[in-house]
C-alpha positions in Angstrom: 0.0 0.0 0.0 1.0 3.9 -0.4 1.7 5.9 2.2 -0.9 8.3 3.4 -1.3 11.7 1.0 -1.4 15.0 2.9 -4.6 16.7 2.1 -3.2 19.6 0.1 -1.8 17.4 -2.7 -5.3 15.8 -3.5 -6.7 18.0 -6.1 -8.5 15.2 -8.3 -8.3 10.9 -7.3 -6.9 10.5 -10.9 -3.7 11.2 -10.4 -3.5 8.9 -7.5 -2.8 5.2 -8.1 -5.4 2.6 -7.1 -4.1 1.4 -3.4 -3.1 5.2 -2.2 -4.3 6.6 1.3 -5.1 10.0 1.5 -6.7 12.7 3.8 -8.6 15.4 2.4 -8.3 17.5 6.2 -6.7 16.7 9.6 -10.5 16.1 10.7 -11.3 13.9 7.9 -11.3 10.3 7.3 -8.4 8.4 5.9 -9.5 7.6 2.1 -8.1 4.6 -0.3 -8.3 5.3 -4.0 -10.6 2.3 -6.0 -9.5 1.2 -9.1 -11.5 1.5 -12.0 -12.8 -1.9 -13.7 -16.1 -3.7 -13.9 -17.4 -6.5 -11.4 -20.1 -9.1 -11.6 -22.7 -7.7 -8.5 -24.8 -10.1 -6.8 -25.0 -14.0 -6.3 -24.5 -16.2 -8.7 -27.5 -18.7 -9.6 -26.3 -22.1 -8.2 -25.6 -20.1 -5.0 -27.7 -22.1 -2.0 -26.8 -19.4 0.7 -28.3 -16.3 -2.0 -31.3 -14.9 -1.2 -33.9 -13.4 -4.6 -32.9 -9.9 -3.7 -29.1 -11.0 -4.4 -30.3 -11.6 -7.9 -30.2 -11.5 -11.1 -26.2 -11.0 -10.7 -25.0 -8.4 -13.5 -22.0 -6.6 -14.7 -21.3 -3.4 -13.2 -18.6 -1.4 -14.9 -16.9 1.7 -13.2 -15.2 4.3 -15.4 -13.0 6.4 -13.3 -11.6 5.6 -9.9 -13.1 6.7 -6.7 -12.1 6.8 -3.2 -13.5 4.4 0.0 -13.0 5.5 3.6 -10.6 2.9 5.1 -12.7 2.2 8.1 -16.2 2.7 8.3 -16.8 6.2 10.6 -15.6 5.7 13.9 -16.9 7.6 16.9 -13.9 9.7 17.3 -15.1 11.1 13.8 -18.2 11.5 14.3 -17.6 13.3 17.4 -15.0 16.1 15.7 -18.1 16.3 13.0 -20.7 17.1 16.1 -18.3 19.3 17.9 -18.0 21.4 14.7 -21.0 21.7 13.0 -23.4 21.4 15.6 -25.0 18.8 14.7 -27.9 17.8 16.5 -28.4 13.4 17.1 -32.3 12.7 18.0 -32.5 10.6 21.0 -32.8 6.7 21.1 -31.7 3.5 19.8 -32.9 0.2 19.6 -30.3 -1.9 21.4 -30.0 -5.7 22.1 -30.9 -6.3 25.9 -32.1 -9.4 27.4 -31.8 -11.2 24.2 -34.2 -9.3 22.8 -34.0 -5.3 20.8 -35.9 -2.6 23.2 -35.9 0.9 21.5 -34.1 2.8 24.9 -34.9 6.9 23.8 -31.7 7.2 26.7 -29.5 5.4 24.1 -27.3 6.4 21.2 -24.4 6.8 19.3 -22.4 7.6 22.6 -23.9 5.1 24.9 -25.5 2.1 22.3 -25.7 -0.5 24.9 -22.0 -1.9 25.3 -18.9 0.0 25.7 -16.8 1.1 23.0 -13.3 2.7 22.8 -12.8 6.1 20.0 -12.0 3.6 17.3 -14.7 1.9 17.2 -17.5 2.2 14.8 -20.3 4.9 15.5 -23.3 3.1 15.8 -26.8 4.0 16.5 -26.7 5.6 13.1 -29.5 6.7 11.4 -29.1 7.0 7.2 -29.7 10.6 7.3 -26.8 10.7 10.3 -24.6 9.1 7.8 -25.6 11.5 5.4 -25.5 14.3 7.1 -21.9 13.8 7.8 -21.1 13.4 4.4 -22.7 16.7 3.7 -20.2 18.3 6.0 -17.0 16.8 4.4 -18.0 17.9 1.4 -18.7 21.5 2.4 -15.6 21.4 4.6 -12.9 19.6 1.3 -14.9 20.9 -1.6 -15.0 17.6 -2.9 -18.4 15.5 -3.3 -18.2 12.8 -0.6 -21.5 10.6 0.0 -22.3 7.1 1.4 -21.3 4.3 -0.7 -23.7 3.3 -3.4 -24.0 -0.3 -3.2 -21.9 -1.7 -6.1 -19.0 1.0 -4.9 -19.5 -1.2 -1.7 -20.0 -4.5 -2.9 -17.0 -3.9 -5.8 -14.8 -2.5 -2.8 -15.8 -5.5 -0.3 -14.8 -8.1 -3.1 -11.7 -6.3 -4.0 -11.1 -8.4 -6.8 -12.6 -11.9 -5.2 -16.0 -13.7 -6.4 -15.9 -15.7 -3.4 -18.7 -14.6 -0.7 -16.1 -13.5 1.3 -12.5 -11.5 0.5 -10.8 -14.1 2.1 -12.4 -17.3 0.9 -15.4 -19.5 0.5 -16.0 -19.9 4.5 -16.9 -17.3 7.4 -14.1 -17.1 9.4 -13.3 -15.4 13.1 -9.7 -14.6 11.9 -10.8 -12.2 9.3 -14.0 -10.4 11.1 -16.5 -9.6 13.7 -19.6 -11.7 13.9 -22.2 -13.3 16.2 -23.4 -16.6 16.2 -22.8 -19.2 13.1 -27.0 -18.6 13.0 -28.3 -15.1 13.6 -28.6 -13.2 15.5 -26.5 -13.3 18.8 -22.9 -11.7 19.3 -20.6 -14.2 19.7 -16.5 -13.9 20.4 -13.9 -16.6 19.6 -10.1 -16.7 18.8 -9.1 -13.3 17.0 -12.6 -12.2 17.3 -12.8 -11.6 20.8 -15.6 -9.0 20.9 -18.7 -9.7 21.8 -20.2 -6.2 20.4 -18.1 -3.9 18.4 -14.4 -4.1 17.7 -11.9 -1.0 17.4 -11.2 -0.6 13.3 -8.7 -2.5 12.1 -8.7 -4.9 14.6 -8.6 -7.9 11.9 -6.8 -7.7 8.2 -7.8 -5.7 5.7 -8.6 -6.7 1.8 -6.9 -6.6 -1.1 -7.6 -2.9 -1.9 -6.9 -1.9 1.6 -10.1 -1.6 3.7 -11.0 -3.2 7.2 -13.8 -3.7 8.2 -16.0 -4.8 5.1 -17.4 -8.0 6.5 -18.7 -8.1 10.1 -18.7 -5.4 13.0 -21.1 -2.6 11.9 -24.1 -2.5 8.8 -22.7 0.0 6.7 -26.0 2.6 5.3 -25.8 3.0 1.7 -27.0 5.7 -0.5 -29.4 3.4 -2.8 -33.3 3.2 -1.9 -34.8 -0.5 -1.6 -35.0 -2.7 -4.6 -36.3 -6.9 -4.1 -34.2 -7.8 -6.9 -31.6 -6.1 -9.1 -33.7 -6.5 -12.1 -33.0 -2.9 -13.9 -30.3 -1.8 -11.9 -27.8 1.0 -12.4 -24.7 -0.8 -14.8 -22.5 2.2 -13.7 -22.0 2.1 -10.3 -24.1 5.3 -9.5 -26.7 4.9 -6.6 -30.1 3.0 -7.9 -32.7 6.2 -6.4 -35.6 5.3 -7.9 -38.9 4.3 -6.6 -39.9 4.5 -2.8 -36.9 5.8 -0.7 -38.4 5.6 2.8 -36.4 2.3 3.0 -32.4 2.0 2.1 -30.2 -0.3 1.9 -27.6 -2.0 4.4 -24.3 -3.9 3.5 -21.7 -6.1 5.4 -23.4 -7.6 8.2 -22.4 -6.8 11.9 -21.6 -7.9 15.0 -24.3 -10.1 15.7 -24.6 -10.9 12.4 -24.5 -15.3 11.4 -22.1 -16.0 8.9 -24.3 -16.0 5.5 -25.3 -12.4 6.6 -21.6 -11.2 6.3 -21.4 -11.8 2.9 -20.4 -9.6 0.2 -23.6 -10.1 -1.6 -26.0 -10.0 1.1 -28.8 -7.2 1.8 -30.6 -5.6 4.0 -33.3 -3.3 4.5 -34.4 -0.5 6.9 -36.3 2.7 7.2 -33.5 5.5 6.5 -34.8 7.2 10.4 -34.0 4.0 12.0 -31.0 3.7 14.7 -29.6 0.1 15.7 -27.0 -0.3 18.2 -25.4 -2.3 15.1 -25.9 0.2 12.4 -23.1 2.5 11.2 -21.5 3.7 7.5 -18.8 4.6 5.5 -18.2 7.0 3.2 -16.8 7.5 -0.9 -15.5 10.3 -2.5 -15.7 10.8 -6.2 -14.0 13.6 -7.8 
């Protein structure tokens, strides 16, 4: 991997090579530049742990490079963003207690249920939280930062791989942060010694350099709901159509089973919603 790019010298992401970290302000999150190339989206047919919304897989083709936040936004960020803009978080969060999800109004991004350290992944995060703060970075930089559409997220997660996961065919506790083999209860064992969530970076990162992808925290994604991917967007940009009360979730979390952490699977939730296991990342694109 590069080294990390001091914010001044990052004008436009194509005259960065693919693989390069970069910071567009001492506030804002480290960045890794995406290659450009094209990726088959979605689970293949013979796939027995694919669900119909995974489905019909296509080709997805991106034409320039774009940038992925290396860790999905950790508290500590999200923090410096409330401190400066004023941001205002509307109590609660539904949090797991008892072995069962209570909505707790007392509950939120800084007390979700389970302690956390600064690195960790802000949870209790609603879509319009995540996109709030990518509002702010893109006032703040000048450049046009946003949640991750889902094939940015899906062709980032993959990194090159058509296996379900980066690393191989099988879940594994070496690689990320999930619950029980069958959802949905957290779960710790060997490297994966968490029973909620885990500090960023706390297990190895993909081939293009990002942590995080699989397991620990449901990443928000720009796109509104779709049941299938029949008509989907062939160029990467977000799918914004039709009802977008509901948006789409990536990457499984904490108490996620392992065919939930897959790089294909979905989720849905209304874009209001907090979860003590929801967070997001972000993508730049100029």
């Amino acid at each position: 991997m590069h080294g990390l790019v001091l914010a001044a010298s990052v004008a436009l992401l194509s005259a960065l090579a693919p693989g390069t970290s970069f910071r567009d302000c001492d506030v804002c999150p480290v960045m890794v530049v995406m290659p450009a190339g094209s990726f088959e989206m979605g689970s293949p047919a013979g796939d027995p742990a694919a669900t119909a919304d995974e489905r019909p897989q296509h080709r997805v083709s991106f034409a320039r490079a774009f940038a992925v936040a290396k860790y999905a936004t950790t508290r500590a960020e999200f923090a410096r963003f409330v401190a400066e803009s004023g941001y205002r978080v509307a109590p609660g969060c539904l949090i797991l207690r008892g072995g069962g999800w209570i909505d707790d109004r007392r509950a939120g991004w800084r007390r979700p249920g389970f302690a956390q350290t600064e690195r960790d992944p802000a949870v209790c995060m609603s879509w319009n939280d995540g996109a709030a703060y990518a509002d702010w970075l893109s006032r703040k930089t000048g450049h046009s930062y946003a949640l991750l559409t889902e094939a940015q997220w899906e062709y980032a997660a993959r990194a090159g791989t058509t296996t379900p996961y980066y690393w191989g065919t099988q879940a594994s506790r070496a690689y990320a942060n999930y619950g029980a083999e069958r959802c949905c209860a957290p779960a710790a064992e060997g490297k994966d010694r968490w029973l909620n969530t885990a500090p960023s970076g706390s297990f190895p990162p993909n081939a293009f350099g990002l942590y995080d992808m699989h397991g620990n925290a449901w990443q928000w994604m720009q796109d509104c709901w779709h049941r299938n991917y029949d008509g989907a967007p062939a160029d990467g940009s977000a799918w914004l159509s039709g009802s977008c009360v509901d948006r789409v979730m990536r990457g499984g979390s904490w108490n996620c089973g392992t065919s939930t952490i897959r790089a294909a699977e979905r989720e849905v939730h209304d874009l209001s919603g907090r979860y003590a296991v929801v967070g997001f990342r972000v993508a730049r694109t100029d």
